[in-house]
Residue frames as qw, qx, qy, qz and C-alpha x, y, z in Angstrom:
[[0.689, -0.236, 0.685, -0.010, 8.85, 27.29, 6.07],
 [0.020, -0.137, 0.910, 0.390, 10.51, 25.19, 3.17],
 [0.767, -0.023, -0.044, -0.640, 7.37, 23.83, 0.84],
 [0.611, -0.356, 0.680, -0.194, 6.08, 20.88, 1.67],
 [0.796, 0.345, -0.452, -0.208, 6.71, 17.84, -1.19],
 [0.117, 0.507, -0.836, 0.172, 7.29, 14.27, 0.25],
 [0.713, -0.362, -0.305, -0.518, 6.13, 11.34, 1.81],
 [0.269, -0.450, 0.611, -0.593, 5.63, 10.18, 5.09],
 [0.645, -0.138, -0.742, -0.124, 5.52, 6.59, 5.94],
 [0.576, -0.290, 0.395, -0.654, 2.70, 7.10, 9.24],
 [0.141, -0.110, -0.980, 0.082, 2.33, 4.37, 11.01],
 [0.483, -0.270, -0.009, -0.833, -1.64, 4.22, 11.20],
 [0.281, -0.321, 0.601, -0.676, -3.46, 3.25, 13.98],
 [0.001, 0.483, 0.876, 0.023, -6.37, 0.53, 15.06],
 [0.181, -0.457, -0.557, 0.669, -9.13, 2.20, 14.70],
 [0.054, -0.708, 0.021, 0.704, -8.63, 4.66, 12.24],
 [0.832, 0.452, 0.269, 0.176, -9.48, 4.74, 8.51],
 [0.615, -0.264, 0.119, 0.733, -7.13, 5.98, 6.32],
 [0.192, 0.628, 0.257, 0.708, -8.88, 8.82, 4.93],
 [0.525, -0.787, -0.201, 0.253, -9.08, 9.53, 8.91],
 [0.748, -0.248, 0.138, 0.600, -4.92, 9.63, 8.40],
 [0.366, 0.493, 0.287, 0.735, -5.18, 12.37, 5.51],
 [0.210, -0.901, -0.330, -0.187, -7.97, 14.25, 7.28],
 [0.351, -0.932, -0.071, 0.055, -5.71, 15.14, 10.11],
 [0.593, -0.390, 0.123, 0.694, -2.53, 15.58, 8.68],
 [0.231, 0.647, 0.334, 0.645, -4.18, 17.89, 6.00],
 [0.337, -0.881, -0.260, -0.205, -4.89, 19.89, 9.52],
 [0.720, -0.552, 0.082, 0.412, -1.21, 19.57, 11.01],
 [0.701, 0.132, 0.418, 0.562, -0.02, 20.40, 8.06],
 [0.104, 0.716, 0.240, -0.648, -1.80, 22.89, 6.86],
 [0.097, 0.281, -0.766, -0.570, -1.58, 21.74, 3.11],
 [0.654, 0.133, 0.263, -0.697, -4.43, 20.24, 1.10],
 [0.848, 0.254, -0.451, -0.111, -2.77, 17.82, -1.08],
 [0.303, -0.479, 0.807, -0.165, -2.49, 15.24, 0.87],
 [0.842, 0.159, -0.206, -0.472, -3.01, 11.40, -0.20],
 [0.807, -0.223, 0.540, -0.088, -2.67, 7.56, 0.69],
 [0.303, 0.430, -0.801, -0.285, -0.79, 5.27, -1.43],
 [0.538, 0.058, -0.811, -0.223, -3.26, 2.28, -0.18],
 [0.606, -0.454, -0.231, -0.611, -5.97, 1.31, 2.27],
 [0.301, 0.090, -0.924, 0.217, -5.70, 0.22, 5.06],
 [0.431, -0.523, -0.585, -0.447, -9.04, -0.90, 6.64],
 [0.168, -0.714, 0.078, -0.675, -9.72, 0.40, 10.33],
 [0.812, -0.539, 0.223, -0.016, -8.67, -2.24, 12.48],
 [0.878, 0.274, -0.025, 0.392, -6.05, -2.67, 10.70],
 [0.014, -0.995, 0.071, 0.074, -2.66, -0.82, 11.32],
 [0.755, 0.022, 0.301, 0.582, 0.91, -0.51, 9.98],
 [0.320, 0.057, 0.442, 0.836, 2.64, 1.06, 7.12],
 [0.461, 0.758, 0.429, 0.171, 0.54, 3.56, 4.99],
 [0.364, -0.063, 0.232, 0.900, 2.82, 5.94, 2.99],
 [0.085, 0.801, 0.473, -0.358, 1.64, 9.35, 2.51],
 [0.445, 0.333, 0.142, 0.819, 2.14, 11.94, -0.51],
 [0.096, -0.800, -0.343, 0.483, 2.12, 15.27, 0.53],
 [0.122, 0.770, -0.248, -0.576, 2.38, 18.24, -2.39],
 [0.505, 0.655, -0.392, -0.403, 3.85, 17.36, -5.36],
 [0.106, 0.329, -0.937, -0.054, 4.45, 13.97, -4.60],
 [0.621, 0.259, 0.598, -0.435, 0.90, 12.85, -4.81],
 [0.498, 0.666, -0.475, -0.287, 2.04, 12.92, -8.59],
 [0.349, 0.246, -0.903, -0.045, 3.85, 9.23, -7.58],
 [0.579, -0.113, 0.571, -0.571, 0.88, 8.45, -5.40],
 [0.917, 0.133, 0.055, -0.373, -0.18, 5.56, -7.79],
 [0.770, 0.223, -0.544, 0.248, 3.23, 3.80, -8.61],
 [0.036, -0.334, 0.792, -0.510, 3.67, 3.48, -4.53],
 [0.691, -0.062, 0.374, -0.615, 0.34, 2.11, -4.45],
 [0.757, 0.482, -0.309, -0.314, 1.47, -0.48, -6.88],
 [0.079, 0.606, -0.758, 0.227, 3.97, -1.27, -4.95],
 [0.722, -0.210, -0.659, 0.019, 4.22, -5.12, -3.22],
 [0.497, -0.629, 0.088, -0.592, 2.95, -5.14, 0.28],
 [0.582, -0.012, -0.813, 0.032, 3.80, -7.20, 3.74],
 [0.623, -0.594, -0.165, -0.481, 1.70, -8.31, 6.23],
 [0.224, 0.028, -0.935, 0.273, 1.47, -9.82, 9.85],
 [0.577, -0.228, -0.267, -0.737, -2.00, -11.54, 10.30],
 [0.339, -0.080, 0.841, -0.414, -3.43, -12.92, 13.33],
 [0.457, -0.113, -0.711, -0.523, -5.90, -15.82, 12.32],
 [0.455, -0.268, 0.413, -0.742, -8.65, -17.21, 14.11],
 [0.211, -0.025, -0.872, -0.442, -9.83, -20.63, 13.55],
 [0.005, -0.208, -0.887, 0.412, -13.39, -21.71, 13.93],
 [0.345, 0.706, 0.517, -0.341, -15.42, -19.26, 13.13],
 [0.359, 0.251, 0.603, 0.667, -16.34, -17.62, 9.86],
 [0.053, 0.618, 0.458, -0.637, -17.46, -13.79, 9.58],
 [0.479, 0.756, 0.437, 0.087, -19.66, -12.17, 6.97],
 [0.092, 0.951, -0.294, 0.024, -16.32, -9.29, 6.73],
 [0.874, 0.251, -0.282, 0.308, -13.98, -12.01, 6.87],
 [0.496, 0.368, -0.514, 0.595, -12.77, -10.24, 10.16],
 [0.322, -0.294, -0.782, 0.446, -13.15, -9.98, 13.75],
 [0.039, 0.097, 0.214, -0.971, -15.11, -6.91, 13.08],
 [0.310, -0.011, -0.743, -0.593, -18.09, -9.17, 11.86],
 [0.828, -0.207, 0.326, -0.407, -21.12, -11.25, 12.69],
 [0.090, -0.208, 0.962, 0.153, -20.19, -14.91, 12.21],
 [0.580, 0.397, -0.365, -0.611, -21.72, -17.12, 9.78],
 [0.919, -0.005, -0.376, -0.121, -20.50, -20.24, 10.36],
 [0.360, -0.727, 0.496, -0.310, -18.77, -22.37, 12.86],
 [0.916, 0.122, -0.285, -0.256, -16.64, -25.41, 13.74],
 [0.874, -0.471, 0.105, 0.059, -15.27, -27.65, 15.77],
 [0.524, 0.705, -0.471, -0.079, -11.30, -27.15, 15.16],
 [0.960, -0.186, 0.208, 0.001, -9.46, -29.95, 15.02],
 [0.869, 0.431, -0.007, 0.244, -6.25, -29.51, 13.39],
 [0.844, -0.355, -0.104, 0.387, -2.31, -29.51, 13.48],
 [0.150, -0.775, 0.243, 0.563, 0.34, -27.17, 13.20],
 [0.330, -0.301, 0.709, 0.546, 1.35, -29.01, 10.43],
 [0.277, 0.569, 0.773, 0.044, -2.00, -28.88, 8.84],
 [0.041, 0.939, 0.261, -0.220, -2.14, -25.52, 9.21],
 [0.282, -0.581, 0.562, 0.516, 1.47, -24.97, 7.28],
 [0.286, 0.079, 0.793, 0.532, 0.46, -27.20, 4.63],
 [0.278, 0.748, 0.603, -0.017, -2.85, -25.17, 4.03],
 [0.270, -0.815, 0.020, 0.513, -0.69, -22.03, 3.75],
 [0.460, -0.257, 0.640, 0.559, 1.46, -23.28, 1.31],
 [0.267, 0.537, 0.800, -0.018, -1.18, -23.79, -0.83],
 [0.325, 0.892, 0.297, -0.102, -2.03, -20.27, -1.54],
 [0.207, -0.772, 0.227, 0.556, 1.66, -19.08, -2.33],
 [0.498, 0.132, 0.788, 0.339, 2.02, -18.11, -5.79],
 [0.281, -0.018, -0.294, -0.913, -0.22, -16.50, -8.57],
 [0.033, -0.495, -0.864, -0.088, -3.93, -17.27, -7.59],
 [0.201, -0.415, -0.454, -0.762, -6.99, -15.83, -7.77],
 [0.069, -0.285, -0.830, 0.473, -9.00, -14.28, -5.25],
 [0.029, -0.610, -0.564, -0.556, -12.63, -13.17, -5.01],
 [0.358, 0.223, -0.441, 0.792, -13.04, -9.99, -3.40],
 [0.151, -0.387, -0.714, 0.564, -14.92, -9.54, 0.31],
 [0.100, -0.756, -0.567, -0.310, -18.56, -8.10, 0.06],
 [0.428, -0.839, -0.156, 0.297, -17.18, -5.68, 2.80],
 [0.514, -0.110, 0.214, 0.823, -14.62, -3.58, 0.48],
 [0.237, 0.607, 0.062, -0.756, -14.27, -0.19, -1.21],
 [0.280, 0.064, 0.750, 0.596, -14.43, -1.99, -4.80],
 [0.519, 0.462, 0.094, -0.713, -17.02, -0.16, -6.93],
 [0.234, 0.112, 0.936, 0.240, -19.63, -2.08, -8.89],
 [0.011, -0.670, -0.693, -0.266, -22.22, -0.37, -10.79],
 [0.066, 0.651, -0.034, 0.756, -20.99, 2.90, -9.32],
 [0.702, -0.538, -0.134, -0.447, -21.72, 1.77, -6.25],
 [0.036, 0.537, -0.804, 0.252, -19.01, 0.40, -3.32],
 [0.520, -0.060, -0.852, 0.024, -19.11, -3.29, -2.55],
 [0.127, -0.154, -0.705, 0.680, -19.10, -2.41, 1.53],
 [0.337, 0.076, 0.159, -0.925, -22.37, -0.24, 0.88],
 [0.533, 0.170, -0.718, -0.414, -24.01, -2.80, -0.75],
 [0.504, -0.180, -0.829, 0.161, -23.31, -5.38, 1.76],
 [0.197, 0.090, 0.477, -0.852, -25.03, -2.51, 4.75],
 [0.450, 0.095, -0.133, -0.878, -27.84, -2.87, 2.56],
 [0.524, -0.187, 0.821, -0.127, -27.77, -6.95, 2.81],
 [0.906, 0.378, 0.115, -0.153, -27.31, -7.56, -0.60],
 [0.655, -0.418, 0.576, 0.252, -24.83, -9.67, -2.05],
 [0.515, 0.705, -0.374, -0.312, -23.55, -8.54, -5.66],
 [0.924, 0.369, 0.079, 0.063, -21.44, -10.98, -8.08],
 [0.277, -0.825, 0.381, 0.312, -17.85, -10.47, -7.67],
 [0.757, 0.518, -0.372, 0.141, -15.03, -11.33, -10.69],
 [0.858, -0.271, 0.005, 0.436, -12.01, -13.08, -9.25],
 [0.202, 0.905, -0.374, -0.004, -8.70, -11.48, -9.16],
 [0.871, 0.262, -0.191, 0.370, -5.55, -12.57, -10.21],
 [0.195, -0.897, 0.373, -0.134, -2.51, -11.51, -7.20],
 [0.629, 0.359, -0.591, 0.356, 0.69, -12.81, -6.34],
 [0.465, -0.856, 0.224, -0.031, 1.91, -14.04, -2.94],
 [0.632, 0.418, -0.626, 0.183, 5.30, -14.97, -3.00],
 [0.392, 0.095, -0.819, 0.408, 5.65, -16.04, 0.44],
 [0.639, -0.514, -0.056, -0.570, 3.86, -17.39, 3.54],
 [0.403, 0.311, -0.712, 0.483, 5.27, -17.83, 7.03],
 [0.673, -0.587, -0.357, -0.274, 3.39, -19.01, 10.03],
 [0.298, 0.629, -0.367, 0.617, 5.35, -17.25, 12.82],
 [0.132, -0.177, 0.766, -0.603, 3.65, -18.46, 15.85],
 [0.506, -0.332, -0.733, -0.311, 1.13, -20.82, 16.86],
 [0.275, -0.081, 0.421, -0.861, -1.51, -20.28, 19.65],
 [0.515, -0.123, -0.590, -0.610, -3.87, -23.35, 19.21],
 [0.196, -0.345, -0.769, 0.501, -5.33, -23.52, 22.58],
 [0.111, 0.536, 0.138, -0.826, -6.75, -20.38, 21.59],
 [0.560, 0.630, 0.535, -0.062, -7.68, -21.55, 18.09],
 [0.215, 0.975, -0.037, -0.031, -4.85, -18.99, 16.68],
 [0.696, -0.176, 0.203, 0.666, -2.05, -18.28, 14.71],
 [0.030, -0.877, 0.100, 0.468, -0.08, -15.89, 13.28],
 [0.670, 0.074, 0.431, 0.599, 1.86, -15.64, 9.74],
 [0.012, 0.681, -0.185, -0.708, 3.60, -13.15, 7.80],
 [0.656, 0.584, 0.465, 0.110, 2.65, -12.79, 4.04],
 [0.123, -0.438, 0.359, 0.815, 4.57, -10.88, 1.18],
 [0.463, 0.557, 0.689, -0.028, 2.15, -10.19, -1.46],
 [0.319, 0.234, 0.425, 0.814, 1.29, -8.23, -4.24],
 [0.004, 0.022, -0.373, 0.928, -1.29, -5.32, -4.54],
 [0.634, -0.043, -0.481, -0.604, -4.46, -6.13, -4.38],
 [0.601, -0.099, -0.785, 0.113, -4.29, -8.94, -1.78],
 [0.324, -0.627, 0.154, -0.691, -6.58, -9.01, 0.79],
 [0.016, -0.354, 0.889, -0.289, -5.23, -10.84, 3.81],
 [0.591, 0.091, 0.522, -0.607, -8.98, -11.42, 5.67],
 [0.826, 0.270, -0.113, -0.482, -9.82, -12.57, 2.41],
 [0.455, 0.277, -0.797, 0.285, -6.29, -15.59, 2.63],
 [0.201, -0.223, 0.821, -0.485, -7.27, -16.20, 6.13],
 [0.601, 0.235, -0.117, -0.755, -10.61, -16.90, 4.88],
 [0.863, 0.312, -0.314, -0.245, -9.99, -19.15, 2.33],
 [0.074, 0.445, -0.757, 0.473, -7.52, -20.76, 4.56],
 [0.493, -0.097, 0.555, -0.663, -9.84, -21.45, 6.93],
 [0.751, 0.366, -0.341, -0.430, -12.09, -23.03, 3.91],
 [0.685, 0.461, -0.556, -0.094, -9.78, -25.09, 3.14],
 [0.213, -0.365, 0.764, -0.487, -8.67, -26.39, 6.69],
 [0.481, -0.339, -0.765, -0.263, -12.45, -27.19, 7.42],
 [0.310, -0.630, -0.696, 0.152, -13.20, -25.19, 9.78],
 [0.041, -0.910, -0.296, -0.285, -13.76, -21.90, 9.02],
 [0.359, -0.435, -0.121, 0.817, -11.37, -18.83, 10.48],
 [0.033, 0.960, 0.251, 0.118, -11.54, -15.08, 10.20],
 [0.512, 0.485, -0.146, 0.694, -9.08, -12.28, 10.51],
 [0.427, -0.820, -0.370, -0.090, -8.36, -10.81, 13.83],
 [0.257, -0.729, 0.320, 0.549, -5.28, -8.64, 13.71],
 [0.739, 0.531, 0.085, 0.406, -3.52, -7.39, 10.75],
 [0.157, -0.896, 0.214, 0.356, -0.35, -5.14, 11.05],
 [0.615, 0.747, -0.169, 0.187, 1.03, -3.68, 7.40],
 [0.501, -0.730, 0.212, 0.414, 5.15, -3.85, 8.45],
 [0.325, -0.298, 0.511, 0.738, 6.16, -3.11, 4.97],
 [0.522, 0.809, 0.183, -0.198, 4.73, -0.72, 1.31],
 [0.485, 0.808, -0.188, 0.276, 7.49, -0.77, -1.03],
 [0.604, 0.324, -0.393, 0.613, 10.43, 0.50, 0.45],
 [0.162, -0.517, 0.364, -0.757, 9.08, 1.68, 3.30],
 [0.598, -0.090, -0.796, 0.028, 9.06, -0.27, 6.20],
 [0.492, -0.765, -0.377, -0.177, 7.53, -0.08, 10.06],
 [0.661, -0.429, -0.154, 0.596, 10.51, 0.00, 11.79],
 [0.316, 0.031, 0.090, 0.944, 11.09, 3.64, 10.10],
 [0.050, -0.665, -0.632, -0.395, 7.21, 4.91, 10.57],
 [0.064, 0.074, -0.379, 0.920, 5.85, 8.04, 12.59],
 [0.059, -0.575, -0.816, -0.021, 3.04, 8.41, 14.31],
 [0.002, 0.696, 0.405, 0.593, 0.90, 11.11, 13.74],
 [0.506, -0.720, -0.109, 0.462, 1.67, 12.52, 17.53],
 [0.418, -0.439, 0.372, 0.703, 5.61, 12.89, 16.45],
 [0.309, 0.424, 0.285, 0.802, 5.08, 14.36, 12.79],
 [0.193, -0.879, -0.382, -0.210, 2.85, 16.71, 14.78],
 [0.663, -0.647, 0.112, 0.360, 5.21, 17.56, 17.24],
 [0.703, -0.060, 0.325, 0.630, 8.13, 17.92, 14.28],
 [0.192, 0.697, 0.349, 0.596, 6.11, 20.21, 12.40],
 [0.287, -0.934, -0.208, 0.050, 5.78, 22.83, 15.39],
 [0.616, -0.569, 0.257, 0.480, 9.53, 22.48, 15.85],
 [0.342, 0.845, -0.248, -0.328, 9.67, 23.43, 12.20],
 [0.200, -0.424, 0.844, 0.259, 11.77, 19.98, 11.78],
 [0.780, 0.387, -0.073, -0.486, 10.44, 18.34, 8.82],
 [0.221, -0.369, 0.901, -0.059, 12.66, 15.46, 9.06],
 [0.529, 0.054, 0.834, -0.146, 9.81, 12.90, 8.48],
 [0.732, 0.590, -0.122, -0.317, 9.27, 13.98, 4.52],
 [0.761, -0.090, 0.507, 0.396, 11.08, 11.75, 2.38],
 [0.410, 0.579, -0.239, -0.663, 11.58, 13.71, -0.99],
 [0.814, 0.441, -0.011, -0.379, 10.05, 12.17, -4.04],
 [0.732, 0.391, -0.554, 0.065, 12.99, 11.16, -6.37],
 [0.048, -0.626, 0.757, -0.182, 14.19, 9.08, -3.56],
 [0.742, 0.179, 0.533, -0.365, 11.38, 7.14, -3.23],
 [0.886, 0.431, 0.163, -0.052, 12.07, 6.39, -6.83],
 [0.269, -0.763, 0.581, 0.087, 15.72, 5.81, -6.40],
 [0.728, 0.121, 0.607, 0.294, 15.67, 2.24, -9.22],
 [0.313, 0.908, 0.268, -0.068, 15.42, 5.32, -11.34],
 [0.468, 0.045, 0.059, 0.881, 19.29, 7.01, -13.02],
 [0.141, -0.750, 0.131, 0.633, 19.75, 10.58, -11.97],
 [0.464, 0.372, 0.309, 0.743, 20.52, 12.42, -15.62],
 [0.075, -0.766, -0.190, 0.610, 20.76, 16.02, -15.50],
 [0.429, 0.591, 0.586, 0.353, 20.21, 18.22, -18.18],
 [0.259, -0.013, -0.059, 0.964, 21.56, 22.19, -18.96],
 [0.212, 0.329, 0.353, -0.850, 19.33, 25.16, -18.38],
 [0.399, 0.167, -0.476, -0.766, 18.19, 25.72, -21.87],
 [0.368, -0.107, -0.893, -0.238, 16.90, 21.84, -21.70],
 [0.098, -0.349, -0.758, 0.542, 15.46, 21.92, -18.09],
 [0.215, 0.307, -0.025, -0.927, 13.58, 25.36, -19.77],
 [0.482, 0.131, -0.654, -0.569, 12.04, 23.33, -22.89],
 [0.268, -0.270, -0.925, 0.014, 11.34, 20.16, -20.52],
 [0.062, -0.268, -0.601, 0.750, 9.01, 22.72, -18.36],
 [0.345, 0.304, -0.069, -0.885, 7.37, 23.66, -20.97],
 [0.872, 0.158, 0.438, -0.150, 6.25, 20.03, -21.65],
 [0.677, 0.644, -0.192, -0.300, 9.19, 19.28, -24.59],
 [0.958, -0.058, 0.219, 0.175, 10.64, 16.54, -25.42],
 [0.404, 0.847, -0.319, -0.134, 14.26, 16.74, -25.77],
 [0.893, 0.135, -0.427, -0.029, 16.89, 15.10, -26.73],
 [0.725, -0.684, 0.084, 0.018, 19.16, 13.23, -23.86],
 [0.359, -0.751, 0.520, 0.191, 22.61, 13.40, -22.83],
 [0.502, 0.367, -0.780, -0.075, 25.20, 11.31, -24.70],
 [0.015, 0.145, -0.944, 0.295, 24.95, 7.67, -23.33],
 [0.659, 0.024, 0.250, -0.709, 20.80, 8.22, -22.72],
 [0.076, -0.034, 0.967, 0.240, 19.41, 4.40, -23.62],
 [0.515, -0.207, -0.358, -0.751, 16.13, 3.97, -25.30],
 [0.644, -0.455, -0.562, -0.252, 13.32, 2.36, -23.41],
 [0.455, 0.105, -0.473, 0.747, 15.45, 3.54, -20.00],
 [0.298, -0.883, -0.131, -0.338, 13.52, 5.99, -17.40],
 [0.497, 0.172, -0.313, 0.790, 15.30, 8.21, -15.89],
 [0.414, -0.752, -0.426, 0.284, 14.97, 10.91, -13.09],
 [0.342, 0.705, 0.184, 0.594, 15.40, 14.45, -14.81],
 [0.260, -0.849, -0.222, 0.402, 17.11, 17.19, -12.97],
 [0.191, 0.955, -0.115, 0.197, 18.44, 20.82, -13.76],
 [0.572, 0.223, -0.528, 0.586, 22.36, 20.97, -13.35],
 [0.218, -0.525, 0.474, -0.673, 21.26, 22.82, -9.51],
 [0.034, -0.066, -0.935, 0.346, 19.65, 19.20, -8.48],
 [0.407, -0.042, 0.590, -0.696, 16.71, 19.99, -8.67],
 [0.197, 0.251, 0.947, 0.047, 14.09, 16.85, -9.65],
 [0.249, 0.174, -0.413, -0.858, 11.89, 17.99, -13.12],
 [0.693, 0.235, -0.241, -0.637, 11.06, 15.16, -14.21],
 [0.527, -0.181, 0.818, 0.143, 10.46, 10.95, -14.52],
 [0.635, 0.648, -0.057, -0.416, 10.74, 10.74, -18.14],
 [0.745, -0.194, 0.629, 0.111, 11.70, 8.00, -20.67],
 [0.001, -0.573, 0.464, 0.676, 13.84, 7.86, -23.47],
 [0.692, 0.561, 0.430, -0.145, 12.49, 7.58, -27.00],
 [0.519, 0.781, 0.288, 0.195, 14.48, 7.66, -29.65],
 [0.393, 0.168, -0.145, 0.892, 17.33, 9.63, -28.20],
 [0.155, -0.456, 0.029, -0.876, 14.48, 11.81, -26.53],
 [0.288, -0.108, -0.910, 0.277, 12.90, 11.93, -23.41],
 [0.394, -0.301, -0.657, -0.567, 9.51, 11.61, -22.87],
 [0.266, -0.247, 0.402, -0.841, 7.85, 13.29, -19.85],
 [0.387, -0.219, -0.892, 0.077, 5.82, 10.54, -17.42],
 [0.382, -0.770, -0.503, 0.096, 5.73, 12.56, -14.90],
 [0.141, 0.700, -0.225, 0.663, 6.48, 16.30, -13.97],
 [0.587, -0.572, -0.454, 0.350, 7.64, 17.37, -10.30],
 [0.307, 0.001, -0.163, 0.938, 9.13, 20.61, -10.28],
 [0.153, -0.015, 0.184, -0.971, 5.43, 22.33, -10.00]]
């Protein structure tokens, strides 16, 4: 079988973490590099793109990538995980309107600053935040600085104390922690109690597989659900480059680019047969190896 290099945008389950998601397609697969492009916590489920082979090499500039959500909210209560997988902490009587609950939304869209949930994988002191908080203590956290650019409240359910709203954010943003401070800011306290990722980058739910059907595809030998790399980085020009060059650029040298090459420009190196070398940026008339892919 063809090797494997590519990534697969798995829809992962409730339920499941996502180093669950590696575990068992490192077993379907039968390939050890495998790797996430971004957490998704274990009630959560959606999107998570997967590199597999030599595309675990762009595993950090998909994780970089701007994320969207849909998050069910709860109002009322407040949980020490900021989600329905918590104890609650506090509680209150809700009282408020749809329109209350739009204008508190609004509020966070933008560049602000959140502090992040005693229940995460952040490491502090060598030590993960979420272990910490098993241990019932309660470390100092630095804000962060994320971006949402948008926040849509997509259905309302306040007989039930619940809505729903879709969020486009940057990376880093943790929803439970927005529903949170939401809540906060209402007066009366909410928690997360659904999330579903429906979009990482360019890869979106409506185009996911679940870990059944890549199983299934692989027996059939139909590999259909890799994406190859340089498409995934497709904001990237194609430049190809003659043997002699594609030779020198394997050997880590910088050479110099085609007529037309523009300085400060990355580009998406292949040999004149197609095949994808390198993402490497021009310097100078030369071009400077970011990343290799051809091995």
């Amino acid at each position: 079988m063809t090797a494997l290099n590519g990534i697969i945008n798995v829809y992962k389950p409730k339920g499941m973490t996502s180093h669950d998601v590696v575990s068992r397609l490192r077993r379907i697969l039968g390939i050890k590099k495998v790797g996430h492009t971004g957490t998704l916590d274990p009630d959560a489920e959606g999107v998570l793109p997967i590199c597999v082979g030599r595309a675990t090499k762009a595993a950090d500039m998909l994780t970089a990538s701007d994320k969207q959500y849909i998050a069910e909210v709860t109002l009322g209560s407040q949980t020490d995980t900021q989600d329905s997988s918590g104890t609650v902490i506090n509680s209150a009587e809700v009282n408020v309107t749809q329109s209350d609950i739009e204008s508190s939304a609004m509020k966070f869209i933008g560049d602000i600053e959140q502090i992040p949930p005693m229940y995460s994988a952040i490491k502090i002191g060598g030590k993960k935040l979420y272990e910490l908080a098993r241990e019932n203590k309660t470390v100092e956290r630095s804000p962060r600085r994320i971006h949402i650019s948008d926040i849509r409240i997509t259905e309302f359910n306040l007989e039930n104390n619940r809505f729903k709203m879709a969020v486009d954010c940057s990376k880093g943003t943790y929803i439970r922690t927005l529903a949170n401070d939401i809540g906060e800011d209402l007066g009366c306290y909410a928690h997360m109690s659904g999330l579903v990722r429906t979009k990482s980058g360019r890869f979106d739910v409506s185009d996911t597989h679940t870990i059944e059907s890549i199983s299934e595809k692989f027996e059939s030998h139909n590999l259909s659900f890799l994406t190859p790399v340089d498409k995934v980085l497709d904001e990237y020009k194609k430049l190809y480059i003659h043997d002699k060059a594609a030779v020198m650029v394997m050997n880590g040298v910088k050479v110099r680019g085609p007529k037309g090459v523009i300085d400060g420009e990355v580009y998406r190196v292949y040999d004149l047969n197609g095949r994808f070398l390198t993402l490497s940026q021009c310097e100078e008339g030369r071009l400077k190896i970011l990343k290799t892919f051809f091995a």
